[in-house]
The first five atom37 places (N, CA, C, CB, O) and aatype in JSON, in Angstrom:
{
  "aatype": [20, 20, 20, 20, 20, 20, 20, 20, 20, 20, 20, 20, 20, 20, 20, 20, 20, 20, 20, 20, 20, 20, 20, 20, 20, 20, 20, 20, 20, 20, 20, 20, 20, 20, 20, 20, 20, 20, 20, 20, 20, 20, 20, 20, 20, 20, 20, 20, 20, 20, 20, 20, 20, 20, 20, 20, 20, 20, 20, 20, 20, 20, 20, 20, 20, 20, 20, 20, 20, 20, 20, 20, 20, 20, 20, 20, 20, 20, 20, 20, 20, 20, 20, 20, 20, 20, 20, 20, 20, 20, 20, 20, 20, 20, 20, 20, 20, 20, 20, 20, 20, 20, 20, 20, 20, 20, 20, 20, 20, 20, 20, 20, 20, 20],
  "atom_mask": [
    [1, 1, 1, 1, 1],
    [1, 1, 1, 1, 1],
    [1, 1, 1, 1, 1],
    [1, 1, 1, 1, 1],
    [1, 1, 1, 1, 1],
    [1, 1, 1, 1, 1],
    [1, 1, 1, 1, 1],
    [1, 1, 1, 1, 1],
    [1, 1, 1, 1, 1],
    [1, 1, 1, 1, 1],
    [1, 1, 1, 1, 1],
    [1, 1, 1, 1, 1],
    [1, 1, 1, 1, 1],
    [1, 1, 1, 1, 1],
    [1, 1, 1, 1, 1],
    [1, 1, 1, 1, 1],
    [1, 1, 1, 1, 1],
    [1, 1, 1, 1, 1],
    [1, 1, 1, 1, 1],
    [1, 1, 1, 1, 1],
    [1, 1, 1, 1, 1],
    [1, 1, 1, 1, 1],
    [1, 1, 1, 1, 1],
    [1, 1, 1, 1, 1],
    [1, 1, 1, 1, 1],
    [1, 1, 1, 1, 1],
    [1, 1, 1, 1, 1],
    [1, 1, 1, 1, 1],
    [1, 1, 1, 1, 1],
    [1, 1, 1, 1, 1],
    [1, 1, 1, 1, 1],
    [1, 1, 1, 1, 1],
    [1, 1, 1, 1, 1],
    [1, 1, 1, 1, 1],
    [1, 1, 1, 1, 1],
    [1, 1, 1, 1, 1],
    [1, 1, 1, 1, 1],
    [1, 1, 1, 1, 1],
    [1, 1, 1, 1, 1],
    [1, 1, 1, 1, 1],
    [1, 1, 1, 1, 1],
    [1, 1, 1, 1, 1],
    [1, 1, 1, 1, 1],
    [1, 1, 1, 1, 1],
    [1, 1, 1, 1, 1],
    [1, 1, 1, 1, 1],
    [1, 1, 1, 1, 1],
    [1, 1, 1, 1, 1],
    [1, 1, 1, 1, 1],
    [1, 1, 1, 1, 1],
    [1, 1, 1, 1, 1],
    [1, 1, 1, 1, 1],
    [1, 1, 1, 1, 1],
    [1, 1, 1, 1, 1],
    [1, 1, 1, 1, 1],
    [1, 1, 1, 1, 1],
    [1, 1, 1, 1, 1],
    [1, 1, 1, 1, 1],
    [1, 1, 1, 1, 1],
    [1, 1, 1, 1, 1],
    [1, 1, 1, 1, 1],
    [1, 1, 1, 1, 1],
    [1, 1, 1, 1, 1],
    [1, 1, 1, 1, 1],
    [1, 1, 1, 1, 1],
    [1, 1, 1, 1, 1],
    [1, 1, 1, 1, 1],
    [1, 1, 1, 1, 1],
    [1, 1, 1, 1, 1],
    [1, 1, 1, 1, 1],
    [1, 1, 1, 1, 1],
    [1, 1, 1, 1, 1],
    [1, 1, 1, 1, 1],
    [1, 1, 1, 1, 1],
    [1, 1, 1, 1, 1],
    [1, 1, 1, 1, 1],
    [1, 1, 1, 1, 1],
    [1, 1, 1, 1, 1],
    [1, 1, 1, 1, 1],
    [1, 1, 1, 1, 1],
    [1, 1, 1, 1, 1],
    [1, 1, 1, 1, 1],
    [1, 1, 1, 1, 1],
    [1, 1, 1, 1, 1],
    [1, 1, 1, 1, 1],
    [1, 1, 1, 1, 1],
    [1, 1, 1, 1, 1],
    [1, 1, 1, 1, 1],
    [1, 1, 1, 1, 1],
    [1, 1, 1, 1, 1],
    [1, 1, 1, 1, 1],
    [1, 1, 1, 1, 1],
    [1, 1, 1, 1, 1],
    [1, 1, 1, 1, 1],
    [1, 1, 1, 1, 1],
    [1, 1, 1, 1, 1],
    [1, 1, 1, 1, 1],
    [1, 1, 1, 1, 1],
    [1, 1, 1, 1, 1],
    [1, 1, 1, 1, 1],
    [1, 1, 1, 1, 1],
    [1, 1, 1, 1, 1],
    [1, 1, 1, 1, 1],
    [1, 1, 1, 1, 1],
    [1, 1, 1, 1, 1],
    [1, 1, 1, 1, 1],
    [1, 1, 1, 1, 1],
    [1, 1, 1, 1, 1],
    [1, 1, 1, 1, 1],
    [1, 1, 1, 1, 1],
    [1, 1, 1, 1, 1],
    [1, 1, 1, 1, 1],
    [1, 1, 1, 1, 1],
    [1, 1, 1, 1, 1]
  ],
  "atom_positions": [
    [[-4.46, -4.74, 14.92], [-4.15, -5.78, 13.95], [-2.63, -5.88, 13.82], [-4.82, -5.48, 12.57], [-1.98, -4.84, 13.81]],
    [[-1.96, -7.18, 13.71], [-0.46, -7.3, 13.52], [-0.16, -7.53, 12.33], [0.17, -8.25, 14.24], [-0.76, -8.24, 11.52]],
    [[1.16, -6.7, 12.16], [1.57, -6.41, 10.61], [1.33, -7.88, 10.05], [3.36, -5.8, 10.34], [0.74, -7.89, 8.97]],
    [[1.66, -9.08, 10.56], [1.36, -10.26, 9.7], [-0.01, -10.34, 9.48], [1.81, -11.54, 10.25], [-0.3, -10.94, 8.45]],
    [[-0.85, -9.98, 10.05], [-2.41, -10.22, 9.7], [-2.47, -8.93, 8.69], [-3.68, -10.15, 11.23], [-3.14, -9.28, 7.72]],
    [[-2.12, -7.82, 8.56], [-2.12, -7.24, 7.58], [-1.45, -7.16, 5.91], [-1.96, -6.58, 8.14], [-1.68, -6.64, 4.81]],
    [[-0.59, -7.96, 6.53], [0.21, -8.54, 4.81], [-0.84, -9.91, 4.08], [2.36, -9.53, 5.22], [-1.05, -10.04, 2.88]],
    [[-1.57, -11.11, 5.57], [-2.49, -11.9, 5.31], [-3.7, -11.48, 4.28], [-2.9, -12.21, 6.5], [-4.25, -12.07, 3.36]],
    [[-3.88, -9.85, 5.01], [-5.35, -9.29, 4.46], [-5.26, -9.48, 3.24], [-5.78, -7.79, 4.68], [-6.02, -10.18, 2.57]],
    [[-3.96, -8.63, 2.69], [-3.22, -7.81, 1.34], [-3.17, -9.16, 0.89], [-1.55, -6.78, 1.42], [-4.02, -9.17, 0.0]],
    [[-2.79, -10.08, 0.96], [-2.32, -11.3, 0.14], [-4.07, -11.92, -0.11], [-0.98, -12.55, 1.21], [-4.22, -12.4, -1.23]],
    [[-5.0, -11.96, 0.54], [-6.4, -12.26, 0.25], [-6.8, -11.33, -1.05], [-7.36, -11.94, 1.62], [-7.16, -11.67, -2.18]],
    [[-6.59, -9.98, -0.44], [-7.24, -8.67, -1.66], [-6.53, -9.3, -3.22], [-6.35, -6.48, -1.2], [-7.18, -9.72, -4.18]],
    [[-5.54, -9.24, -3.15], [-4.7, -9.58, -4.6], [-4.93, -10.57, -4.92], [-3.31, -9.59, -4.71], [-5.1, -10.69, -6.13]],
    [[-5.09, -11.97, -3.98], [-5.98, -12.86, -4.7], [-6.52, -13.12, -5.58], [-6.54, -13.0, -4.49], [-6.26, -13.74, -6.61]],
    [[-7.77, -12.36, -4.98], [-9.42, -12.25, -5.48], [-9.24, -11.33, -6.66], [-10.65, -11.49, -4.22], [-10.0, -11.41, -7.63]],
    [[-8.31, -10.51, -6.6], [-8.36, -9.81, -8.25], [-7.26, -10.49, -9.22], [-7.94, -7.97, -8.23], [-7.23, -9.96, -10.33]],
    [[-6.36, -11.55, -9.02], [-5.57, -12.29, -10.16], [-6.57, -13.37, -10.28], [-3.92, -12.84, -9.8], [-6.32, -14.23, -9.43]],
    [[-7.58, -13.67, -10.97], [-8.49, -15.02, -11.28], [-7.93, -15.54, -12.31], [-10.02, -14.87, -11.61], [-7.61, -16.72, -12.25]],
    [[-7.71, -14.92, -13.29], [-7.96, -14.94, -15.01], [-6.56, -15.32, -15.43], [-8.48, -13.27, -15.84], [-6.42, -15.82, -16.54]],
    [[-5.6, -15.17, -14.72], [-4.2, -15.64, -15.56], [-3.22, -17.14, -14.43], [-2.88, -13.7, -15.69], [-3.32, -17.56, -13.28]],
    [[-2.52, -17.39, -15.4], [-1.8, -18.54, -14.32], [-0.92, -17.55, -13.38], [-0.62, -19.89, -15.22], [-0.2, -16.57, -13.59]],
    [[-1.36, -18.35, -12.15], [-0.27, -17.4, -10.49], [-0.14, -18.62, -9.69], [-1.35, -15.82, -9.14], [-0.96, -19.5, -9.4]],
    [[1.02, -18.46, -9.41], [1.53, -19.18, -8.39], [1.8, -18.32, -7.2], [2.68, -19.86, -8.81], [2.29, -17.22, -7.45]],
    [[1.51, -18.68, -5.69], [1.94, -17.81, -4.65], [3.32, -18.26, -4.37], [1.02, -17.84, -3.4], [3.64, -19.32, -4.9]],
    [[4.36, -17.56, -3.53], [5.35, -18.16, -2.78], [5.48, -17.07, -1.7], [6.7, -18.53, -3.61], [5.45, -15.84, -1.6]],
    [[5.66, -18.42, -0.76], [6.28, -17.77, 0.63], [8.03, -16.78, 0.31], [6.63, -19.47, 1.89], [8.98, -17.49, -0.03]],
    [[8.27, -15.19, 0.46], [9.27, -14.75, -0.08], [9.51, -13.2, 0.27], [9.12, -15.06, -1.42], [8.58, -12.39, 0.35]],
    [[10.72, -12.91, 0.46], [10.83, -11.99, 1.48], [10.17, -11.24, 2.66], [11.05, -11.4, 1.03], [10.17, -10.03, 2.86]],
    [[9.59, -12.26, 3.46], [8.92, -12.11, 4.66], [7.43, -11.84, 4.22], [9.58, -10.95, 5.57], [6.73, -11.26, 5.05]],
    [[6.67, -12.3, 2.62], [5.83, -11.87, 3.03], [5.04, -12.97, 1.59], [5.87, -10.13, 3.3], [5.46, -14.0, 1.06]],
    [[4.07, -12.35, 1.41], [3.31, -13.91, 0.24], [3.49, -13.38, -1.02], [1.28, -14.41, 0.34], [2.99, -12.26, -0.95]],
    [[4.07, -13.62, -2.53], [4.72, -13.25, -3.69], [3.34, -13.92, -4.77], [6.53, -14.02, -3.81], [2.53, -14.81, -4.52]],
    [[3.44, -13.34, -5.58], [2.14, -13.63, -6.55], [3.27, -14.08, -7.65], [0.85, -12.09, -7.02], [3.8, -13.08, -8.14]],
    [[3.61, -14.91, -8.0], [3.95, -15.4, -9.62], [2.74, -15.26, -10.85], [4.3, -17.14, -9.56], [1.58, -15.68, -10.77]],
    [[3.35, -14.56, -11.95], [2.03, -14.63, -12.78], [2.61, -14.65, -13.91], [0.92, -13.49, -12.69], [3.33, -13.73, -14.3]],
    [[2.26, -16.19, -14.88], [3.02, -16.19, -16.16], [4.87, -16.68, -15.71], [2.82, -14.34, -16.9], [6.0, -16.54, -16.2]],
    [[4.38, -17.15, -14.8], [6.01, -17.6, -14.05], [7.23, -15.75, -14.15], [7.05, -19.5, -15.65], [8.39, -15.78, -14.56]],
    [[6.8, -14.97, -13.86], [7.19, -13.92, -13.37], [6.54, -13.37, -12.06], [7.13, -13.13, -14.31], [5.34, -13.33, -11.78]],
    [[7.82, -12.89, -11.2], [6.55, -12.17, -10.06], [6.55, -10.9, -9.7], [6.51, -12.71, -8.67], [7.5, -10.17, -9.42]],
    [[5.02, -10.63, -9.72], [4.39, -9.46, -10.57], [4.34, -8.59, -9.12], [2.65, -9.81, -11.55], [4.33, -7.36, -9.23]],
    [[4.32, -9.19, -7.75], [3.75, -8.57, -6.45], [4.02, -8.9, -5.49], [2.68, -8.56, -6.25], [4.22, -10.11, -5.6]],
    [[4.24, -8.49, -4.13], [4.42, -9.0, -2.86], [3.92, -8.6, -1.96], [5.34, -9.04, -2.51], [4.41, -7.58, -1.48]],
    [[2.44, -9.35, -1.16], [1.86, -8.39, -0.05], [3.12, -8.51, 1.45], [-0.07, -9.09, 0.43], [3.11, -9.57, 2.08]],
    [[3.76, -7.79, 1.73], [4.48, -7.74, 2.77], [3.58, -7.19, 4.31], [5.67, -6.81, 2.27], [2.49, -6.62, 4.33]],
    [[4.33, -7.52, 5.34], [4.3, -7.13, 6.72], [3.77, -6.14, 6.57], [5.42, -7.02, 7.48], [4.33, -5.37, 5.79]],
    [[2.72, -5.76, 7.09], [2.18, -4.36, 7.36], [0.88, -3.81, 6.6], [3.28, -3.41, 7.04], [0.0, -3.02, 6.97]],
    [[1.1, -4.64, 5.2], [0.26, -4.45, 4.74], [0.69, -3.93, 3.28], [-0.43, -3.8, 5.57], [-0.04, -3.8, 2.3]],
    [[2.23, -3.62, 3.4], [2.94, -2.36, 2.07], [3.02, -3.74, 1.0], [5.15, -1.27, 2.52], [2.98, -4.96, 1.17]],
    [[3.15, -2.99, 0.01], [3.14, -4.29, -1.72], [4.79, -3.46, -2.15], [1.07, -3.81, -3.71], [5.13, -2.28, -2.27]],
    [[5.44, -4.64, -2.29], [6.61, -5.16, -3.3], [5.95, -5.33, -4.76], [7.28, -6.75, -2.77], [5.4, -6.37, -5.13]],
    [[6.12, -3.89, -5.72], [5.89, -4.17, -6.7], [6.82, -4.18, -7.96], [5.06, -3.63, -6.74], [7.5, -3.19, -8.2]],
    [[6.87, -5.43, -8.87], [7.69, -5.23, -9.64], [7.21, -4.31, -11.07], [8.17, -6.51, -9.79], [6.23, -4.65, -11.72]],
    [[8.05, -3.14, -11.42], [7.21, -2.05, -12.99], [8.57, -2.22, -13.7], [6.6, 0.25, -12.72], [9.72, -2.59, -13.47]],
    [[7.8, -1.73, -14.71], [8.91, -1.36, -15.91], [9.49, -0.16, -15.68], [8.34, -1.24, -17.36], [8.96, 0.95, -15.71]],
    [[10.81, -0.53, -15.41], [11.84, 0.75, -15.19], [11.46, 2.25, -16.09], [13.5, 0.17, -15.76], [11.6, 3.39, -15.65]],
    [[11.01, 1.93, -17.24], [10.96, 3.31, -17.96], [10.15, 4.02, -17.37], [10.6, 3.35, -19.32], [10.5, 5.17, -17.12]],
    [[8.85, 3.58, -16.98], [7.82, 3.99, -15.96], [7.97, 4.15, -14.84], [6.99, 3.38, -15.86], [6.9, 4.31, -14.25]],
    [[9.29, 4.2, -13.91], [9.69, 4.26, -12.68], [9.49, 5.74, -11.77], [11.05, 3.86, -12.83], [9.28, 5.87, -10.57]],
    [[9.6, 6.48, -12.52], [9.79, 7.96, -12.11], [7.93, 8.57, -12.2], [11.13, 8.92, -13.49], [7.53, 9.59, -11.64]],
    [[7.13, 7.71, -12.96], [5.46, 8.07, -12.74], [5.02, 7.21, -11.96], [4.48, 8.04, -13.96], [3.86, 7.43, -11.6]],
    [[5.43, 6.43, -11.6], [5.54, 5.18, -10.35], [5.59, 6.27, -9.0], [7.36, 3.94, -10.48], [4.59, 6.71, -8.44]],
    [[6.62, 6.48, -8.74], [7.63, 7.12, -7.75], [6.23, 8.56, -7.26], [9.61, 7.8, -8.82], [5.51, 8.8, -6.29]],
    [[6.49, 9.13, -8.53], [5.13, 10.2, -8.45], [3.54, 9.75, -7.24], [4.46, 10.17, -10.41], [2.82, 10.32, -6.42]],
    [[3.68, 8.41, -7.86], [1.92, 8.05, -7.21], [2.03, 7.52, -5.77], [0.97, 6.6, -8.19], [1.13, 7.06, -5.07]],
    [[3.42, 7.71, -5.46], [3.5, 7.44, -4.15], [4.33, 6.42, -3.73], [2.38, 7.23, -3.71], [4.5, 6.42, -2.51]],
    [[4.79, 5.71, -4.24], [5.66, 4.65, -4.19], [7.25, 5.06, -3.84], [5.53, 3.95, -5.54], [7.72, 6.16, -4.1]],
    [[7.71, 4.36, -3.43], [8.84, 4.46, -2.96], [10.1, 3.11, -3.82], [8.47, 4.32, -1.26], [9.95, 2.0, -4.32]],
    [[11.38, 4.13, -3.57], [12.46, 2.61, -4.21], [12.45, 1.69, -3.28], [14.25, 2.82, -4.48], [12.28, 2.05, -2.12]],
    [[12.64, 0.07, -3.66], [12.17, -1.02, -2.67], [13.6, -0.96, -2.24], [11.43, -2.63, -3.22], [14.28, -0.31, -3.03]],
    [[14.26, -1.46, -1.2], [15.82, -1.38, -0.74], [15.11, -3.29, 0.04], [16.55, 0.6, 0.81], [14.03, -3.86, 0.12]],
    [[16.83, -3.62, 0.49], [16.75, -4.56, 1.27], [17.28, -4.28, 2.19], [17.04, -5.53, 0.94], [17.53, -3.09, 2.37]],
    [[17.77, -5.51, 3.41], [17.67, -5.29, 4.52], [18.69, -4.07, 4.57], [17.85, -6.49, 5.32], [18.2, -3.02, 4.97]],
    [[19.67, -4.05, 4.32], [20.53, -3.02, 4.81], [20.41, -1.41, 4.09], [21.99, -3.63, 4.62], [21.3, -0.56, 4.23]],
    [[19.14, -1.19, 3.29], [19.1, -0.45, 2.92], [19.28, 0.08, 1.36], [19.55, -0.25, 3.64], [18.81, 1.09, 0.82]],
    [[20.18, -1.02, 0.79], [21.02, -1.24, -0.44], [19.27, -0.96, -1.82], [22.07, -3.44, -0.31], [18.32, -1.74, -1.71]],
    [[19.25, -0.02, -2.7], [17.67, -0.49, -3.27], [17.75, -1.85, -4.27], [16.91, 0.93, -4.33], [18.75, -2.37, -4.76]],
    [[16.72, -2.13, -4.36], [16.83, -3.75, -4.91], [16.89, -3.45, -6.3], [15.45, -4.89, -4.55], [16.69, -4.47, -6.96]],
    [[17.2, -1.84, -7.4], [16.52, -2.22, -8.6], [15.93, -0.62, -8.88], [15.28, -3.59, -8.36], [15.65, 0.34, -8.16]],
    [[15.9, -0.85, -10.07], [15.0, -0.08, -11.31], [13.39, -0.68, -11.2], [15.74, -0.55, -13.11], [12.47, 0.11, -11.02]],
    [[13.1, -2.35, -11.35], [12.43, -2.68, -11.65], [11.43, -3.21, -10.1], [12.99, -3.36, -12.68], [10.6, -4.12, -10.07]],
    [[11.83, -2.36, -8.99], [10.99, -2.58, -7.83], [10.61, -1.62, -7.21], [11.44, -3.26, -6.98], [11.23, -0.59, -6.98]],
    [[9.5, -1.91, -6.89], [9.12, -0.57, -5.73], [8.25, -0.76, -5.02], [8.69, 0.73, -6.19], [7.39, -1.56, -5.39]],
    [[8.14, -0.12, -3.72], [7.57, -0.68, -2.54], [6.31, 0.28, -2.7], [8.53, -0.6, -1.06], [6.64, 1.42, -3.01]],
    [[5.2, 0.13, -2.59], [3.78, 0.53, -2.34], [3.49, 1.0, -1.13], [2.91, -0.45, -2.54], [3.32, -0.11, -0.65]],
    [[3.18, 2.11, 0.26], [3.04, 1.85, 1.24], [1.2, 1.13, 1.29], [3.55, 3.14, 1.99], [0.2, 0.96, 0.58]],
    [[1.7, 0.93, 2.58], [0.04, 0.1, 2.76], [-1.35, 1.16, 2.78], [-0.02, -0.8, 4.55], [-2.54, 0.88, 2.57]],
    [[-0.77, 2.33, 3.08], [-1.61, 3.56, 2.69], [-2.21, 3.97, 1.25], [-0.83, 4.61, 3.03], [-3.33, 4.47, 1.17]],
    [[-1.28, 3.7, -0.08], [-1.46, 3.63, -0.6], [-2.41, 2.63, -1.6], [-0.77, 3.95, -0.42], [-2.9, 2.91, -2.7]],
    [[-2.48, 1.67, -1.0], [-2.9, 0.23, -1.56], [-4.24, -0.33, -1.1], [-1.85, -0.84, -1.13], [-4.83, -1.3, -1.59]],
    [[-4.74, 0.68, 0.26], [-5.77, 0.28, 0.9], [-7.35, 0.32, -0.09], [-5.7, 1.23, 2.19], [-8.36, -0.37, 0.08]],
    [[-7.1, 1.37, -1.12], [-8.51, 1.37, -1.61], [-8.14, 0.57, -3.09], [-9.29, 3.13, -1.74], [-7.12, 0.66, -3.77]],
    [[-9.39, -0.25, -3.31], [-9.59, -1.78, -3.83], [-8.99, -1.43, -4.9], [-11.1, -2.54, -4.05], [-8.0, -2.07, -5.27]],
    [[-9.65, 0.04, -5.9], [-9.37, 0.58, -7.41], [-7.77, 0.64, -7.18], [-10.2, 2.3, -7.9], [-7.02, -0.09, -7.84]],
    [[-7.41, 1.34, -6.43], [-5.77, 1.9, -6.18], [-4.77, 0.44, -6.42], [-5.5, 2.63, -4.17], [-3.86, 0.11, -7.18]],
    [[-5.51, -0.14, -5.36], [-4.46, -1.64, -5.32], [-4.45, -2.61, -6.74], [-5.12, -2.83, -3.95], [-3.44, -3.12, -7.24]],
    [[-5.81, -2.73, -7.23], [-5.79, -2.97, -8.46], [-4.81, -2.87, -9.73], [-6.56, -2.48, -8.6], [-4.36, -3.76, -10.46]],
    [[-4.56, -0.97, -9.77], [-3.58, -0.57, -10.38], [-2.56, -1.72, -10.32], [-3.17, 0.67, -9.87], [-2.27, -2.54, -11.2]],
    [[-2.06, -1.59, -9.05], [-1.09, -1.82, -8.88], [-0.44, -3.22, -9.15], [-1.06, -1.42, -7.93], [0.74, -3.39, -9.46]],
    [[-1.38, -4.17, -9.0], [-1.79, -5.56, -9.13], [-1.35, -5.55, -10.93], [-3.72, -5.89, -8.59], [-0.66, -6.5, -11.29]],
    [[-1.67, -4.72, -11.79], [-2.01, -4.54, -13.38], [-0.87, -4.42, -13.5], [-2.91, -3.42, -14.08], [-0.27, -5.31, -14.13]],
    [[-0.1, -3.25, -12.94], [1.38, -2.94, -12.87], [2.48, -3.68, -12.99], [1.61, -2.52, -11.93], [3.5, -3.6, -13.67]],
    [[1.92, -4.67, -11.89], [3.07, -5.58, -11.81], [3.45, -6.78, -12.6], [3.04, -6.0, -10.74], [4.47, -7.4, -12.89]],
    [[1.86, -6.82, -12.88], [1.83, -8.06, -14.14], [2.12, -7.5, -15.52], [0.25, -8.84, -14.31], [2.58, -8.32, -16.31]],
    [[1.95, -6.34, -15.94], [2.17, -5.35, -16.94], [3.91, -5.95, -17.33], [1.93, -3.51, -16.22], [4.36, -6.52, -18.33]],
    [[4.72, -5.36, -15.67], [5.81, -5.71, -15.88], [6.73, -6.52, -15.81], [6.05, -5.3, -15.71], [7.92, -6.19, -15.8]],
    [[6.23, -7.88, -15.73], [5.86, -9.43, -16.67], [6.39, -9.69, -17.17], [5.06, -9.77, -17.46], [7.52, -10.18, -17.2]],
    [[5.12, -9.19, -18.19], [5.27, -8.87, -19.29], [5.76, -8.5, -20.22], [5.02, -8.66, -19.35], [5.68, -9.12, -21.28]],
    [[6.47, -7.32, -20.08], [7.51, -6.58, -20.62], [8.97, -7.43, -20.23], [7.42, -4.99, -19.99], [10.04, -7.45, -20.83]],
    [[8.57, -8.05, -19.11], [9.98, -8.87, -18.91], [10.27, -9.83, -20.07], [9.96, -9.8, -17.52], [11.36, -9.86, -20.65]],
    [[9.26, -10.58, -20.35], [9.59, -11.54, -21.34], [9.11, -11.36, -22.48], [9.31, -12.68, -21.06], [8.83, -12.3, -23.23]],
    [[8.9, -9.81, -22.82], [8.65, -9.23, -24.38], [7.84, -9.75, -24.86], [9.58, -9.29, -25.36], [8.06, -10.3, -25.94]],
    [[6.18, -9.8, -24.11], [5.06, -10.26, -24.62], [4.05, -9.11, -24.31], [4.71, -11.65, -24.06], [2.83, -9.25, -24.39]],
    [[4.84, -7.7, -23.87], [4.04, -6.9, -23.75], [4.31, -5.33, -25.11], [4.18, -6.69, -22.09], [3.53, -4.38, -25.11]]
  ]
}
């Protein structure tokens, strides 16, 4: 399978579990971005790994579950408030879920409705 058919998969899975709130997709850093509440909460990328956006205070129990700091191209990290998921991590439905909650969680907290 090629990493684009695997970011395709990931962008189907997250889908099917955002029903219930307003999401917009966008085409965005190489890979499909979930807007939710006009914040964006997720990114299924190449390979299959998720761009997730959390609440910084929660960063370090983030980091714990496996996640990694998100960096860009040159390495530089993007943030407090990002972190990259590997695709290992994200593969089982409950796990990715989390993560899906996570990101919209931290939204939320963006615009102090959480």
């Amino acid at each position: 399978m090629s990493a684009s058919d695997e970011r395709e998969q990931l962008a189907a899975r997250i889908r099917g579990m955002i029903t219930d709130v307003d999401v917009r997709e966008m085409r965005m850093f190489g890979g499909v971005g979930f807007m939710v509440r006009e914040a964006l909460a997720i990114v299924a990328e190449r390979g299959g790994s998720a761009l997730v956006r959390t609440d910084p205070v929660k960063r370090d129990e983030r980091l714990a579950r496996g996640a990694i700091p998100a960096t860009m191209g040159n390495g530089r990290v993007m943030g407090d408030a990002w972190l990259r998921v590997p695709a290992e991590q994200v593969a089982d439905d409950a796990e990715l879920a989390d993560w899906v909650a996570i990101g919209i969680h931290a939204g939320d907290v963006l615009r102090g409705e959480a």
